[in-house]
N, C-alpha and C positions, 0 to 999 in steps of 0.2 A: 163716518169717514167721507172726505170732500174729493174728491179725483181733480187733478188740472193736468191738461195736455201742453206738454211742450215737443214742438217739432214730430208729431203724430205718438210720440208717447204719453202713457199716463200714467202718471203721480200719483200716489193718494197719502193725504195730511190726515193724521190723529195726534190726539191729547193722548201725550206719555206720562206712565206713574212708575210706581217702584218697580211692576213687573217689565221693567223696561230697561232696569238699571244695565244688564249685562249688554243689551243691545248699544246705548249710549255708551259704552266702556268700549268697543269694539269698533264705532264710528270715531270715536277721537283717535283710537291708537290707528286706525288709517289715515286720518289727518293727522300726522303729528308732525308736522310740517308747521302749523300751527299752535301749538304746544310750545313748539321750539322758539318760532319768532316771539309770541307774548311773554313766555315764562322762561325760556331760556333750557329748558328742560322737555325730556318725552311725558308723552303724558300722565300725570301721577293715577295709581292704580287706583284711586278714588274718583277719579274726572266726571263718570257717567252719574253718583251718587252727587255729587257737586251740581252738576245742573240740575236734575230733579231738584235739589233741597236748598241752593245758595240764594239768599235776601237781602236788597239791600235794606240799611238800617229802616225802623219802623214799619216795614212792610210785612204781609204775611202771608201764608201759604193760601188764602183765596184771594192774595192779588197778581198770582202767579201763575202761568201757561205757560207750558214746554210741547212743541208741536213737533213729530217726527213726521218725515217724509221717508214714504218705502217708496222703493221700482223696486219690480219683481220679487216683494215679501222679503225684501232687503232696506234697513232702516238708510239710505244716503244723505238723510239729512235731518234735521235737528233747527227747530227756532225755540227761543228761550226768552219772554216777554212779560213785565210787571206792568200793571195797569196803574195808571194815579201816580207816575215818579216823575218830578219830584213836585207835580201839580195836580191837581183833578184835571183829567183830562187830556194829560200827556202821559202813551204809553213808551217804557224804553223798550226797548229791543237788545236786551245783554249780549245775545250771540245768535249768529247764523253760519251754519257752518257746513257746509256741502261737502260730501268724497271728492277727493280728489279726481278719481275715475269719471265723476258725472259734471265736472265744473266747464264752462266755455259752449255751452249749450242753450243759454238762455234760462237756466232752469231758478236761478238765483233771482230773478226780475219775476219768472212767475211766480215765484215764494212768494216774493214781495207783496205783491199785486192782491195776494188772499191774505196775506196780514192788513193792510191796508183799506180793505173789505170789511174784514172782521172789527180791527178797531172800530173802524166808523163804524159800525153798526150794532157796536158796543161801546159807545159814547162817548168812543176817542176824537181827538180834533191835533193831537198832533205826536207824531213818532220821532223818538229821539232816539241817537244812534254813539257809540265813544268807538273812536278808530285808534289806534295807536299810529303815530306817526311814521313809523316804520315799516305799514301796511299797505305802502302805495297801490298797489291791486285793490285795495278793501276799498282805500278810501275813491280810488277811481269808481267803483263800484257805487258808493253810494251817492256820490256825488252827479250819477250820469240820472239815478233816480232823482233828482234834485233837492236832496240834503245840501244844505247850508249853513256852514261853521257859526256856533254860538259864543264858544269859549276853548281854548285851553286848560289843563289843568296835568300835574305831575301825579302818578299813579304808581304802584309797585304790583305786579303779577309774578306768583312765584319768586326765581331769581335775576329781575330784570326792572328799571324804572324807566319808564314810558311817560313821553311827552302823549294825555291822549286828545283827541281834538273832539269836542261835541258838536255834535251837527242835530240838526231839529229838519222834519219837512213836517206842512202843514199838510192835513189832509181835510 
């Protein structure tokens, strides 16, 4: 387990597996704020089983890292990351998704910062990010990280089609 402090508290990141599913299921249904904007709906009673186990095509379960973040033995957050999509060498970042309760804190930029770590140091060279266009928050967010739009593309989540925008930063 990795600790990072933001604003004198401290974080600690672990690699989530199936014993983890109800924890994951419990963080989305407090984000469902979230839920709502991408899919149009609250979060489906699967959510937390979906990140553990969702691939994009040709990838597979050793190209995949799902990292929780506890405060106080409490999961507040969730990164979700395929290594080699859709290059060697470029990892995505499917999802980051913070409580609501813990957002505006800085604590999103220190995620980052240990994803960012890890890839490079795991033979990434570059992080790719999909916002949905209607994610103004999101996309400020990644954008101040300096993510830069690669492409558009129309997507369907749940009940909802999304303009989503891909951003790449090199690291």
């Amino acid at each position: 387990m990795k600790g990072i402090t933001v604003n004198g508290e401290v974080f600690y990141i672990k690699s989530l597996g199936a014993n983890d599913e109800g924890d994951l299921q419990d963080l989305c249904e407090r984000c469902y704020e979230f839920a709502i904007l991408t899919e149009g709906r609250m979060p489906a009673s699967n959510a937390g089983y979906d990140i553990l186990n969702d691939l994009p095509p040709g990838k597979d379960m050793e190209d995949k890292l799902v990292l929780g973040v506890y405060g106080n033995e409490l999961l507040i957050g969730v990164v979700e990351m395929v290594r080699d999509y859709k290059v060697p060498g470029e990892w995505i970042i499917g999802l980051l998704l913070i409580d609501p309760d813990r957002r505006g804190i800085s604590l999103g930029s220190a995620i980052h910062d240990y994803i960012r770590e890890y890839v490079s140091l795991n033979g990434g060279s570059i992080l790719r990010i999909g916002v949905i266009e209607e994610n103004i928050k999101g996309m400020n967010f990644w954008k101040k990280l300096g993510y830069q739009e690669v492409e558009r593309k129309e997507q369907s989540f749940g009940n909802k089609e999304h303009t989503v925008i891909v951003m790449n930063l090199r690291i």
